[in-house]
ROGU-370690 format. One record per atom (N, C-alpha, C): residue in three letters; x, y, z. Coordinates in steps of 0.1 Angstrom, whole numbers, padded with zeros to 4 digits, always signed. Layout:
REM residues N
alaXYZ...
This chain:
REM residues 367
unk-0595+0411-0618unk-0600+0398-0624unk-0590+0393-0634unk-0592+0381-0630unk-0575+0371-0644unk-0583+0372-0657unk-0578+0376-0667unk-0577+0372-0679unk-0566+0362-0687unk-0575+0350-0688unk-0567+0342-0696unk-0571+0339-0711unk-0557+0338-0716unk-0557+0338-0728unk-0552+0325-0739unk-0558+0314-0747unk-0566+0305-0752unk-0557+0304-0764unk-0551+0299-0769unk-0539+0300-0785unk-0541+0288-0788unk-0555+0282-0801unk-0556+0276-0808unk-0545+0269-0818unk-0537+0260-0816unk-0532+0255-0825unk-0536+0239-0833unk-0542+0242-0846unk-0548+0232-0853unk-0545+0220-0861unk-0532+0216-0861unk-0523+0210-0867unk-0516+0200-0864unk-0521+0187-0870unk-0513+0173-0865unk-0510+0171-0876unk-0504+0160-0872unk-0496+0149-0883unk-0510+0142-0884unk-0515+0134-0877unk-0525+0119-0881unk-0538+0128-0869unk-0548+0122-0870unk-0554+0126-0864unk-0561+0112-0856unk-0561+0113-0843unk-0569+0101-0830unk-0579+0097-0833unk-0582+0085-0834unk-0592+0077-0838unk-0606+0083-0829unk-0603+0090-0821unk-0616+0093-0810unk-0616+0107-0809unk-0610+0118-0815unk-0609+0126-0817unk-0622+0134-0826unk-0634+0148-0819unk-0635+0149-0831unk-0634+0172-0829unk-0625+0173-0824unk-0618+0184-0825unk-0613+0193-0838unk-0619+0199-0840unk-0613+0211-0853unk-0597+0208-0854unk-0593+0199-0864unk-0574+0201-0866unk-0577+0197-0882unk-0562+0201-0888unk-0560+0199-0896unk-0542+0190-0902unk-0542+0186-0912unk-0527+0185-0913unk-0518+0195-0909unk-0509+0189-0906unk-0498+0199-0910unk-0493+0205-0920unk-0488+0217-0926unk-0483+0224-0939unk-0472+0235-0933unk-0466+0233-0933unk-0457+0246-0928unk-0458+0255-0936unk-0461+0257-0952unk-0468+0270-0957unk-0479+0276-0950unk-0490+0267-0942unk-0504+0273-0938unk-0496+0277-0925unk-0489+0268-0919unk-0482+0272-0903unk-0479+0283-0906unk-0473+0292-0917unk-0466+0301-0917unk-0474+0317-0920unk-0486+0310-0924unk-0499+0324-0930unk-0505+0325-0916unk-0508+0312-0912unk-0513+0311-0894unk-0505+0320-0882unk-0492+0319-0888unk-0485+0323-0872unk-0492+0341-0873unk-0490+0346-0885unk-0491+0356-0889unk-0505+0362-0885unk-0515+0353-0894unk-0529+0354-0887unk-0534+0357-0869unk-0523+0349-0863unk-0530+0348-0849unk-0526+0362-0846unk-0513+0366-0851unk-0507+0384-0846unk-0516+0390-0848unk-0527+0389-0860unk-0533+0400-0862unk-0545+0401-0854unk-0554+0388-0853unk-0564+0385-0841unk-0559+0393-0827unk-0545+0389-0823unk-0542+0393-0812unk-0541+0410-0810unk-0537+0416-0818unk-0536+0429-0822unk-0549+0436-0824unk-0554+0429-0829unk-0574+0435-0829unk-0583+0433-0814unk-0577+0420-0809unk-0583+0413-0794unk-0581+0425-0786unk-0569+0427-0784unk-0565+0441-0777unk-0564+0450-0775unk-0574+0455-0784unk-0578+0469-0783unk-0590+0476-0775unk-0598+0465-0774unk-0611+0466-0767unk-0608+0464-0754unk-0594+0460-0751unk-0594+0456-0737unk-0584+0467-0727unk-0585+0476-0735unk-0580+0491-0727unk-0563+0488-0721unk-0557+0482-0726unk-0547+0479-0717unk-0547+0464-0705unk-0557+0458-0705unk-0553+0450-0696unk-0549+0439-0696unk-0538+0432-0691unk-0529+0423-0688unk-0534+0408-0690unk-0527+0399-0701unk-0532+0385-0699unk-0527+0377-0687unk-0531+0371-0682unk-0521+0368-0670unk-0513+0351-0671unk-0526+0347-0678unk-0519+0330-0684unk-0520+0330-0700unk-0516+0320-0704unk-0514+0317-0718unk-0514+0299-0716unk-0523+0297-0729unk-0528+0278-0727unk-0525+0277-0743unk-0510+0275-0749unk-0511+0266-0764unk-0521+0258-0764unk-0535+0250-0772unk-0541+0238-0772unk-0545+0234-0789unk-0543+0222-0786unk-0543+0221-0804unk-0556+0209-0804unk-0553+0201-0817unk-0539+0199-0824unk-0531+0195-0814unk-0519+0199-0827unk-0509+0195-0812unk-0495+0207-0814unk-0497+0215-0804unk-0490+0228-0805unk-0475+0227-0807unk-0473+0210-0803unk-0454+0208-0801unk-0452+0206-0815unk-0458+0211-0828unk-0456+0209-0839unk-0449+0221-0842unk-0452+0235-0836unk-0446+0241-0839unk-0432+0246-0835unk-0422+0252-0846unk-0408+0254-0843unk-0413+0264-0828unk-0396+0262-0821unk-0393+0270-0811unk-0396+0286-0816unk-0384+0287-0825unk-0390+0298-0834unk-0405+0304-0833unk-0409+0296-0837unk-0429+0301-0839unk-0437+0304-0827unk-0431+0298-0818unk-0437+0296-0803unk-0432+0313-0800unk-0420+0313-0801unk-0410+0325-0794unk-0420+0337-0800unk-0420+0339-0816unk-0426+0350-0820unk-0444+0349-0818unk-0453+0335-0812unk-0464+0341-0809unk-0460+0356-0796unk-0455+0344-0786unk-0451+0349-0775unk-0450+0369-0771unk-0436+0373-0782unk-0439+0385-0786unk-0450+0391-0789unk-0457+0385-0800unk-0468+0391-0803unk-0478+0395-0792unk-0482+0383-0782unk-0486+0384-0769unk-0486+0395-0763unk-0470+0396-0762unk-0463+0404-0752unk-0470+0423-0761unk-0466+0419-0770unk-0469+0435-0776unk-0485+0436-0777unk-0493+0433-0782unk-0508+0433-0780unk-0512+0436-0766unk-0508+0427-0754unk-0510+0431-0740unk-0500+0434-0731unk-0502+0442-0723unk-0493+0448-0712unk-0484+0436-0700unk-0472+0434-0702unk-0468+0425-0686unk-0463+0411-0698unk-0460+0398-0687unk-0456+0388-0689unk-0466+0376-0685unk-0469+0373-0687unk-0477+0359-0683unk-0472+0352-0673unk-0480+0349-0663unk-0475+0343-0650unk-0471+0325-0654unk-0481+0321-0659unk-0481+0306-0662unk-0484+0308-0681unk-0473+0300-0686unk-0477+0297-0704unk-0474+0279-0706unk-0483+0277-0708unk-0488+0258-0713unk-0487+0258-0724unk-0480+0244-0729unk-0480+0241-0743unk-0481+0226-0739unk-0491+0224-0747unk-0498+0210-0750unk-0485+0204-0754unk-0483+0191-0751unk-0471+0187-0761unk-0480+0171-0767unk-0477+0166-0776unk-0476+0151-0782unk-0463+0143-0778unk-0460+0130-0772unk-0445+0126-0768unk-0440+0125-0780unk-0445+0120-0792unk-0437+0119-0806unk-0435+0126-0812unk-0437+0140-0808unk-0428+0152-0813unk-0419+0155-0809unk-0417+0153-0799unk-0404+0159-0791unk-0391+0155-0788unk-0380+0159-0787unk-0368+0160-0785unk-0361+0169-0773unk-0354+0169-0767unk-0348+0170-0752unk-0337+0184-0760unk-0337+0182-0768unk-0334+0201-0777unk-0339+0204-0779unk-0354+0204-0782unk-0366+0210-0784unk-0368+0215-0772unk-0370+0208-0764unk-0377+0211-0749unk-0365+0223-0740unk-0354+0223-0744unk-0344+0229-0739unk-0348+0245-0746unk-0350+0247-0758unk-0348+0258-0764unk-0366+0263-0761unk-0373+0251-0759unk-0388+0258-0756unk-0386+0266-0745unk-0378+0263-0734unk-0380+0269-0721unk-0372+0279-0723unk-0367+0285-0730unk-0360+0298-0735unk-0370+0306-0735unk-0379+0302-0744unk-0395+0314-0749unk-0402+0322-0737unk-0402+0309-0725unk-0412+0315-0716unk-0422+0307-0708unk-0420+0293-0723unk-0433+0283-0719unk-0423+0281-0701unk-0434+0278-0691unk-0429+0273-0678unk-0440+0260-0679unk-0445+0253-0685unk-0452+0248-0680unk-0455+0240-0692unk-0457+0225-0690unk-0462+0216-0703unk-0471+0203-0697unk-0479+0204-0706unk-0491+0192-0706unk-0489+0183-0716unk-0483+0171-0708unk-0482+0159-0720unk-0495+0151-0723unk-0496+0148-0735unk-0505+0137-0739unk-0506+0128-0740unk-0502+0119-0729unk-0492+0103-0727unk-0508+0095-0729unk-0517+0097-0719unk-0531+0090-0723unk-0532+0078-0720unk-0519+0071-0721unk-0520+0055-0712unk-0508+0047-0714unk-0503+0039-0705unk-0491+0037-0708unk-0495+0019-0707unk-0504+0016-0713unk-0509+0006-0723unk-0511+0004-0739unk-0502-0007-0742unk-0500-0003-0758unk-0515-0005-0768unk-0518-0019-0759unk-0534-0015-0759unk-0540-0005-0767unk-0543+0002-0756unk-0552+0015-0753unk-0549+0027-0766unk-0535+0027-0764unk-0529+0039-0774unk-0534+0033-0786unk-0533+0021-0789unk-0536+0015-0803unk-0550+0021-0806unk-0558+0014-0798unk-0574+0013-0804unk-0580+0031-0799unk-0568+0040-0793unk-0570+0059-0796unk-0567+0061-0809unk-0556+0056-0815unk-0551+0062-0826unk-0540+0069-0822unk-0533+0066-0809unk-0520+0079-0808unk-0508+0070-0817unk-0498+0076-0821unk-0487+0075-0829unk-0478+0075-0822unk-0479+0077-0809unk-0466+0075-0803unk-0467+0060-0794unk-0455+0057-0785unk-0456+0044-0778unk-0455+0050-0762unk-0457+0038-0753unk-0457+0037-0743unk-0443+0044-0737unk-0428+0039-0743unk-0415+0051-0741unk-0416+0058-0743unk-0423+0063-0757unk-0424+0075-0759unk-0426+0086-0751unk-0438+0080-0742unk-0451+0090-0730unk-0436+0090-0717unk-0432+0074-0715unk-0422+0083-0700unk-0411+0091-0708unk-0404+0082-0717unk-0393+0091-0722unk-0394+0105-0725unk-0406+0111-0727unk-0406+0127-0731unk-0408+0130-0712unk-0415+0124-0706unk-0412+0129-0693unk-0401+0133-0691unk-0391+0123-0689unk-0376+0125-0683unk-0371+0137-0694unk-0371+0140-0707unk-0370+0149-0711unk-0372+0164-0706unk-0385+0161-0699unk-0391+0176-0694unk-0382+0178-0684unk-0379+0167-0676unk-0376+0172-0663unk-0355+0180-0666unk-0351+0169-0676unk-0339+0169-0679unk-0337+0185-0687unk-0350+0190-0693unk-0347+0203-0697unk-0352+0212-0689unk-0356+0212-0677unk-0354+0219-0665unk-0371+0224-0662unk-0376+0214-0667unk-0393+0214-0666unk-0396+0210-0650unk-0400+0221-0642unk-0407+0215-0627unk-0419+0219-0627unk-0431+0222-0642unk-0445+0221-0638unk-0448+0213-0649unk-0451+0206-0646unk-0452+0192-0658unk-0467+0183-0654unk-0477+0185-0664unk-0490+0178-0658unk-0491+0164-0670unk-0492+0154-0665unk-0496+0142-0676unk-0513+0145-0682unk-0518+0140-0691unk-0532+0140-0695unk-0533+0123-0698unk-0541+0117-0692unk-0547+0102-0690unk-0560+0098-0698unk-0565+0089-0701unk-0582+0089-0703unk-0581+0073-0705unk-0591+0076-0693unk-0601+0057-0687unk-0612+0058-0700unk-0620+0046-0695unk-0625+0043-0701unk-0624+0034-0715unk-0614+0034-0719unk-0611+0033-0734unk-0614+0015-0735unk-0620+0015-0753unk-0627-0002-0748unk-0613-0014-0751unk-0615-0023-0744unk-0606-0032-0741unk-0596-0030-0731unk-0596-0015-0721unk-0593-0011-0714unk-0596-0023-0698unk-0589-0032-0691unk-0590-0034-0677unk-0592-0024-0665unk-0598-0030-0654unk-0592-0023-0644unk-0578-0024-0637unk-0572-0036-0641unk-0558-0040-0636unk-0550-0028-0646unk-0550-0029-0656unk-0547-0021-0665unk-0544-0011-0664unk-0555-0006-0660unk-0558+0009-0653unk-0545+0014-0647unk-0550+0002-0639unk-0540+0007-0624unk-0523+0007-0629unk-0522+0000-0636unk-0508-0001-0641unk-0503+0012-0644unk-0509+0018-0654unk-0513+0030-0659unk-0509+0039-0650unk-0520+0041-0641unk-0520+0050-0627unk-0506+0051-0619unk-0500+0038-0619unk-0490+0039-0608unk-0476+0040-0618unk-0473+0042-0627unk-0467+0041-0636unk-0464+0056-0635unk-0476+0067-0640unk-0474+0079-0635unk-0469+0082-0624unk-0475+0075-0614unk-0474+0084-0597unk-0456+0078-0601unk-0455+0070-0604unk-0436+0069-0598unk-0431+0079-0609unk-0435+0087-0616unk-0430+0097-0628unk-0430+0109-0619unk-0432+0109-0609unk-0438+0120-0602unk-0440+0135-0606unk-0451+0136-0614unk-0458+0152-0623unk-0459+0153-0609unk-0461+0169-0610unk-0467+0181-0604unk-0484+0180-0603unk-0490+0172-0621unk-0500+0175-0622unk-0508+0161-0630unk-0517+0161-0626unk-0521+0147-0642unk-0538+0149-0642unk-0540+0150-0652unk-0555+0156-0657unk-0560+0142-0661unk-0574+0131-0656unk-0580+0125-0660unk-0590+0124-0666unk-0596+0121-0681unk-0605+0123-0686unk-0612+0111-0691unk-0625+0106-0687unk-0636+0095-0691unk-0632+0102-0709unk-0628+0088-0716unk-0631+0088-0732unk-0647+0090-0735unk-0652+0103-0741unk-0662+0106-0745unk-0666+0106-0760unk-0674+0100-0763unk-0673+0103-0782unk-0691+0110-0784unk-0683+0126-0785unk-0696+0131-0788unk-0697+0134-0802unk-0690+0138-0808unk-0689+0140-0822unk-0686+0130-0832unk-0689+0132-0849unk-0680+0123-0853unk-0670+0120-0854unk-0666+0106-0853unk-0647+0101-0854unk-0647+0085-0857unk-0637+0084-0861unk-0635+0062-0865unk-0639+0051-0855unk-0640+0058-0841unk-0640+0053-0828unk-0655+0050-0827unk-0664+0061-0827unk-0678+0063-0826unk-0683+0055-0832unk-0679+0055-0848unk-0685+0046-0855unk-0682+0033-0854unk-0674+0031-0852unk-0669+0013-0846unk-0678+0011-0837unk-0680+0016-0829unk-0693+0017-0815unk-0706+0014-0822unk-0705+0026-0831unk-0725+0024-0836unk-0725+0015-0840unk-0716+0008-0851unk-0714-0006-0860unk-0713-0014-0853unk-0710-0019-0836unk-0704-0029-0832unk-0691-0039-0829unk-0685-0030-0838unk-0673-0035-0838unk-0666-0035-0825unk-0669-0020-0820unk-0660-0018-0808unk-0672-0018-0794unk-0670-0020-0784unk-0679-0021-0775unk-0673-0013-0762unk-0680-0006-0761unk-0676+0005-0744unk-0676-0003-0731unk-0671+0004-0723unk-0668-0002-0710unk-0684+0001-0701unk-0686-0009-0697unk-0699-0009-0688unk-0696+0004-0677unk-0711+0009-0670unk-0705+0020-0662unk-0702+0016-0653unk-0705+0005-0644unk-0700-0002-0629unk-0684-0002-0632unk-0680-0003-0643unk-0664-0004-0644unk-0660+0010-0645unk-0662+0018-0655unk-0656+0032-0652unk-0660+0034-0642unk-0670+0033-0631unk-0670+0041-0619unk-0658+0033-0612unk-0659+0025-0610unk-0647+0015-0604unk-0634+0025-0608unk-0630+0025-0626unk-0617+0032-0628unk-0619+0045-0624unk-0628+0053-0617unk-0624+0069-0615unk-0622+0065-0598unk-0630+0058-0594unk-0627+0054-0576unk-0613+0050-0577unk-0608+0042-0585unk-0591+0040-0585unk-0584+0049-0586unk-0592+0058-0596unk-0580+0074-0598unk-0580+0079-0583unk-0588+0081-0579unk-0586+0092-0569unk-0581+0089-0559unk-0581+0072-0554unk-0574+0071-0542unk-0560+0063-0548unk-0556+0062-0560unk-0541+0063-0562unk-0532+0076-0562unk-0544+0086-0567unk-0536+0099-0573unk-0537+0108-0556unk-0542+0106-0550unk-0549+0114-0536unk-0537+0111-0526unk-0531+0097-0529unk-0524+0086-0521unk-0509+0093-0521unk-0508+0096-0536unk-0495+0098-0541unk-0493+0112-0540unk-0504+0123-0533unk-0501+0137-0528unk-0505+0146-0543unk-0512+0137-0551unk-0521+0147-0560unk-0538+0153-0557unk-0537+0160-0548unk-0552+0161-0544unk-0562+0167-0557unk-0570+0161-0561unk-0583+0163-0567unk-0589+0179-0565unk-0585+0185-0574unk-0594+0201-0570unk-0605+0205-0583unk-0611+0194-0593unk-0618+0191-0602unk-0624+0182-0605unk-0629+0180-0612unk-0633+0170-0615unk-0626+0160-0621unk-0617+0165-0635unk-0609+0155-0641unk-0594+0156-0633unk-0591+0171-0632unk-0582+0171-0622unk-0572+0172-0610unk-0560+0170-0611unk-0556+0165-0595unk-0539+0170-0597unk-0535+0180-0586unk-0524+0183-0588unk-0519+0187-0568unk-0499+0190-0570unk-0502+0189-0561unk-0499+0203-0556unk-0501+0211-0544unk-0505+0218-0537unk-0494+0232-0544unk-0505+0243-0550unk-0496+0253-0557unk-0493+0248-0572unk-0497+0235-0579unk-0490+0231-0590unk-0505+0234-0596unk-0518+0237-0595unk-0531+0235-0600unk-0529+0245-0617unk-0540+0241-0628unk-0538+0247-0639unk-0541+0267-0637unk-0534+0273-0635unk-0540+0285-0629unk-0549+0292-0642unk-0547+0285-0659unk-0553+0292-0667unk-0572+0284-0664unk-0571+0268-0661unk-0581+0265-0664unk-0593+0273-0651unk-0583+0267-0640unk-0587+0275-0628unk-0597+0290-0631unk-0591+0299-0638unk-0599+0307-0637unk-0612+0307-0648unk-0611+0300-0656unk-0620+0294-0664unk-0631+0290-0659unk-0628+0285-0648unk-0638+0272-0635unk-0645+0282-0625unk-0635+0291-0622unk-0640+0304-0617unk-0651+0314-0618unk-0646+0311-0632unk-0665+0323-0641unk-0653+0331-0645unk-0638+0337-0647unk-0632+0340-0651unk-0635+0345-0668unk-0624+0356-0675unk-0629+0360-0685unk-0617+0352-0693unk-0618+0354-0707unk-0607+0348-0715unk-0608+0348-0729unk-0601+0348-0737unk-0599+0351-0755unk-0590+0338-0757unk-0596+0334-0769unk-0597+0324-0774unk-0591+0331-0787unk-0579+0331-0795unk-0578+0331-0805unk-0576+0317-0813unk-0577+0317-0833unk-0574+0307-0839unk-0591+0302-0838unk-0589+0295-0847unk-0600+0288-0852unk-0607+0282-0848unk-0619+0283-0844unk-0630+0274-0835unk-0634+0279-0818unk-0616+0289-0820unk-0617+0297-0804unk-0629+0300-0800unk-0630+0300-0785unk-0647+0311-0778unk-0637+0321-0773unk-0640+0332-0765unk-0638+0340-0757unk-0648+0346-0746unk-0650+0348-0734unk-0657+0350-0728unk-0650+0364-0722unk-0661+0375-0724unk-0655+0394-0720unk-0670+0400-0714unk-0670+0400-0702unk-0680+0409-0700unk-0696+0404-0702unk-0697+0391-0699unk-0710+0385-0701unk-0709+0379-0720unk-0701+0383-0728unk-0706+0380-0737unk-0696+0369-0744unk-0703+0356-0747unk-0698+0348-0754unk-0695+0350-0768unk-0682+0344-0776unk-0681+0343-0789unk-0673+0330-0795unk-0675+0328-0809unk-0667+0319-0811unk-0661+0327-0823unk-0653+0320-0829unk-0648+0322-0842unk-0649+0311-0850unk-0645+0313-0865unk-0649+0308-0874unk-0637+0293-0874unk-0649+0278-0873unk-0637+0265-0874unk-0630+0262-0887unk-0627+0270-0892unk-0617+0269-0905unk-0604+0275-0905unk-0592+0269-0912unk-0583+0276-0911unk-0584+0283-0918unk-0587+0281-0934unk-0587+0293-0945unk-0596+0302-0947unk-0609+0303-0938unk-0617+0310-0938unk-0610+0315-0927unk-0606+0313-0913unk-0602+0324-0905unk-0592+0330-0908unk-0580+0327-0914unk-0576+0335-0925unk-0576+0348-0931unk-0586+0339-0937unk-0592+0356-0946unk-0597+0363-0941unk-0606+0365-0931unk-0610+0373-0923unk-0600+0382-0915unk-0596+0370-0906unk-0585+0383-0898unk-0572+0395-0905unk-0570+0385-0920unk-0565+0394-0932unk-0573+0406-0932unk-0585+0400-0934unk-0592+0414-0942unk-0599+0426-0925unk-0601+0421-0921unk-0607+0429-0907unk-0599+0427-0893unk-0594+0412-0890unk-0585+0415-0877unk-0595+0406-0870unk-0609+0401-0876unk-0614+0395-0865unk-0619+0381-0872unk-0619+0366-0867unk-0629+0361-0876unk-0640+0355-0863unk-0648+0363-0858unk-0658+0361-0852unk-0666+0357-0860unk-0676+0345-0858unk-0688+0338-0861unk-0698+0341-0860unk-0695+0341-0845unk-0712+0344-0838unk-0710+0347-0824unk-0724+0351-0817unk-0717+0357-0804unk-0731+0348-0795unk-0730+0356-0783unk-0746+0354-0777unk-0740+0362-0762unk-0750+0369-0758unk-0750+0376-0745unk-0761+0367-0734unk-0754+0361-0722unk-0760+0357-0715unk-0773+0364-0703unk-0782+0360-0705unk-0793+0363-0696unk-0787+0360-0680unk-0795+0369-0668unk-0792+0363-0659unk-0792+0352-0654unk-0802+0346-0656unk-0804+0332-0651unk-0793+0320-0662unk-0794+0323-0674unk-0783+0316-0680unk-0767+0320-0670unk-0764+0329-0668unk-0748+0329-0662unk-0750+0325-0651unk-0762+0326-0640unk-0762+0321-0628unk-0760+0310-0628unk-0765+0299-0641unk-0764+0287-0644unk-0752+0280-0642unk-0747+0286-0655unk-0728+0283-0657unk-0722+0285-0645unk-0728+0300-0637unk-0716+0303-0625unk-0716+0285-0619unk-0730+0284-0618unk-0735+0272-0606unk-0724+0260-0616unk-0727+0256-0626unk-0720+0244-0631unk-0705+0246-0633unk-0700+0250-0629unk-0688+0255-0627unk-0682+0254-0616unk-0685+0260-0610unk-0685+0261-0596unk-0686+0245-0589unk-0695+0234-0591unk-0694+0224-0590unk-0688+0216-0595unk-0678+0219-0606unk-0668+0213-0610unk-0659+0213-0605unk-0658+0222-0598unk-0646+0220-0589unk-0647+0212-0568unk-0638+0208-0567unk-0639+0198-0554unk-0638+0207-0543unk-0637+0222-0542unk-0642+0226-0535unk-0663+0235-0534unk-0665+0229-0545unk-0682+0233-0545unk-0682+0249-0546unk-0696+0249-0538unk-0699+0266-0537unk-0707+0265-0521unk-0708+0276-0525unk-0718+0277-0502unk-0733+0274-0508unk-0736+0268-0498unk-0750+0267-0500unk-0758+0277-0494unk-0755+0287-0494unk-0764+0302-0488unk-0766+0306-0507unk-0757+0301-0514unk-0760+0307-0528unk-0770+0302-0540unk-0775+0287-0534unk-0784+0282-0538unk-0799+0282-0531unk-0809+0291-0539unk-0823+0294-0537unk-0834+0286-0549unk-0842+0291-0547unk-0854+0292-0555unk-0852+0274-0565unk-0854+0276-0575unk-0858+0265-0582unk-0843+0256-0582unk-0835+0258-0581unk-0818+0255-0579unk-0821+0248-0567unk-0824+0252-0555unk-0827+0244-0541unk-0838+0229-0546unk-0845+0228-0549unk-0851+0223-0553unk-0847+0208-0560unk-0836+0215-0571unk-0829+0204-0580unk-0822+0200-0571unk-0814+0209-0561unk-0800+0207-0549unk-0808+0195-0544unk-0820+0196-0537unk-0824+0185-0528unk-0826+0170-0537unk-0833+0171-0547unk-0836+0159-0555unk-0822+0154-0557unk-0808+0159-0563unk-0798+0153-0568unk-0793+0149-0553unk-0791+0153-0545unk-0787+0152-0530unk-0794+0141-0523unk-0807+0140-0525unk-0814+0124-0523unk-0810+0113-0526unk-0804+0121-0548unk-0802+0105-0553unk-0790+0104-0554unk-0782+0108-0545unk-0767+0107-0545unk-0757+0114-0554unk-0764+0120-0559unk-0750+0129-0563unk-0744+0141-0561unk-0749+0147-0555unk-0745+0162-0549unk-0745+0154-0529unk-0735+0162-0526unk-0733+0161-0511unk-0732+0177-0504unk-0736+0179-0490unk-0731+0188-0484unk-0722+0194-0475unk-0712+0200-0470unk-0700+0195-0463unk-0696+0212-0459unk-0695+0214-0446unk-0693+0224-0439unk-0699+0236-0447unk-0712+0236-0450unk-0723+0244-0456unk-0717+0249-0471unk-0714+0240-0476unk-0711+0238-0489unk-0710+0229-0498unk-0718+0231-0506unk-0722+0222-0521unk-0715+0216-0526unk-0709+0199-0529unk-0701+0196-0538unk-0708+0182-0547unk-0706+0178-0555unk-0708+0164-0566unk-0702+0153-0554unk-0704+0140-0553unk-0700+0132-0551unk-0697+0123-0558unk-0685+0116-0558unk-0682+0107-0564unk-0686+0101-0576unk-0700+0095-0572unk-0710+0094-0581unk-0713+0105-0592unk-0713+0113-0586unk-0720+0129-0590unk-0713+0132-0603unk-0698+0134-0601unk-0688+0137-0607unk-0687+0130-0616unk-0687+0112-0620unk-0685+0104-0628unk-0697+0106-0637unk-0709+0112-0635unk-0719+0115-0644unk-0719+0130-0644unk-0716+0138-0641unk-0716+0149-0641unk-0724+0160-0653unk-0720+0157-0664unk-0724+0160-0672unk-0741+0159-0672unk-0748+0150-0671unk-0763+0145-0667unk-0765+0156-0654unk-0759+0151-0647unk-0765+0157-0630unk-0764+0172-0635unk-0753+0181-0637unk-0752+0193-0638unk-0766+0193-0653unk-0772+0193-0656unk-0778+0197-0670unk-0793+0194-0660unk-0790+0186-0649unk-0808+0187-0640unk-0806+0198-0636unk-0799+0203-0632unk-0798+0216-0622unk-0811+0230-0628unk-0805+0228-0643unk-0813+0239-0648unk-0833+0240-0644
């Protein structure tokens, strides 16, 4: 079984207007108590796991291209000494307005093989009323960067929806990428579940969301521009091409197990969920004083994992068999499959189209 392994990095410059994610400023004195900290988590993580091998590694922040090559190199180590072997696939989130084409050159020294840019739209628009800091060159220019520092698994990160967003727009967007030609490009509906500047512009009025007949419209554009251009869809927000898929998220989607270090982290080991504590200075102190800053935990019931297995499993565009759906689950299967959003296809379960763009709703009937 894969174990993947989750490296919290908390730390921007400004923070996205639609963001409402655990980060904090930057400090290169806290960067510097932090690098230290996550050794020690990693060093504690590892003991309970007899020896066995991480097989991916996922930087996610924040924004992890904050940190020096340097700091990247010595998590890496730490990694390496905590668990047995090399990591098959290591991701580092990047920001385009951090980066430099010497940065990127000395990153791929460490180990990282693999980078997820945060380009998000290559409408100046759109970036404006997110809050990103960088521009529209920014997002291709750090591309050609990747590729120029010998980057060949390279996934863009996109998000529709955004208000004052077109569908022409969109597409601009869309095809703007496909001629960048990634390996990989991750699309995500802008969701504002938490608080952030964005949300409240919404509750206030200020800002007004895109009707759903239009986001459905902009995810039916994703998939048959990105599907067109040889990125097949094996997720929901997902679409890479053939061998290029996220192999850390992948096994996440799986039911896979995984440790989450750094602040706010979950880990999942053996049925049992945890998180750790969303602070920097309190997780800190803890892994100072004990090696762990676990919060809280919870051990799943059967019927709760069957759950997850099932919502998971339908995240992805290959479904599950339908021999594995019985009892009160058949039941939900037929009602969602009436009203269109679940489909069935060579005796296997998948979301449709529809399904997918609401997914969240549909998967929460299931239970």
């Amino acid at each position: 079984m894969s174990l993947g392994l989750y490296i919290h990095i908390p730390f921007c410059r400004t923070k996205c207007l639609y963001c409402d994610f655990y980060s904090v400023r930057f400090d290169p004195d806290v960067n510097r108590d932090y690098i230290r900290g996550l050794g020690l988590e990693l060093k504690s993580r590892a003991v309970g796991l007899k020896g066995r091998p991480v097989d991916t590694v996922f930087f996610g922040g924040g924004t992890p291209s904050l940190l020096s090559v340097k700091d990247v190199a010595h998590i890496l180590e730490q990694v390496t000494r905590a668990f047995p072997g090399w990591p098959g696939e290591i991701t580092l989130e990047c920001n385009p307005g951090t980066l430099s084409l010497e940065y990127l050159r000395d990153l791929s020294g460490t180990g990282v093989n693999r980078l997820s840019l945060g380009v998000q739209s290559l409408d100046s628009g759109s970036l404006r009323v997110l809050g990103r800091t960088h521009t529209v060159e920014d997002g291709v220019q750090a591309f050609h960067m990747a590729r120029r520092a010998g980057y060949r698994n390279v996934s863009v990160d996109l998000i529709f929806g955004v208000p004052g967003q077109s569908l022409s727009s969109w597409r601009e967007t869309l095809q703007g990428v496909v001629r960048l030609e990634p390996e990989h490009v991750s699309v995500y509906e802008l969701t504002l579940d938490g608080p952030s500047p964005l949300k409240a512009a919404v509750e206030t009025g200020k800002v007004r969301l895109l009707s759903e007949g239009l986001l459905e419209d902009m995810y039916r554009l994703t998939r048959d521009i990105l599907e067109h251009a040889g990125l097949r869809q094996y997720e929901i927000s997902n679409f890479g091409r053939p061998g290029a898929e996220c192999l850390h998220n992948m096994n996440c989607w799986q039911y896979g197990e995984y440790i989450g270090v750094g602040p706010a982290a979950h880990s999942f080991i053996g049925g049992r969920r945890s998180w750790n504590l969303p602070d920097v200075t309190a997780y800190l102190a803890a892994v100072i004083r004990t090696g762990s800053a676990e919060a809280g935990h919870e051990i799943l019931s059967q019927r709760d994992a069957e759950f997850e297995r099932t919502m998971l499993a339908l995240r992805m565009r290959s479904g599950m068999a339908r021999d594995r759906i019985s009892g009160n689950l058949s039941k939900s299967f037929d009602e969602l499959r009436n009203a269109g959003f679940l489909e069935e296809v060579e005796g296997r379960v998948r979301l449709t189209v529809r399904g997918m763009l609401l997914s969240n709703e549909v998967l929460l009937r299931l239970r």
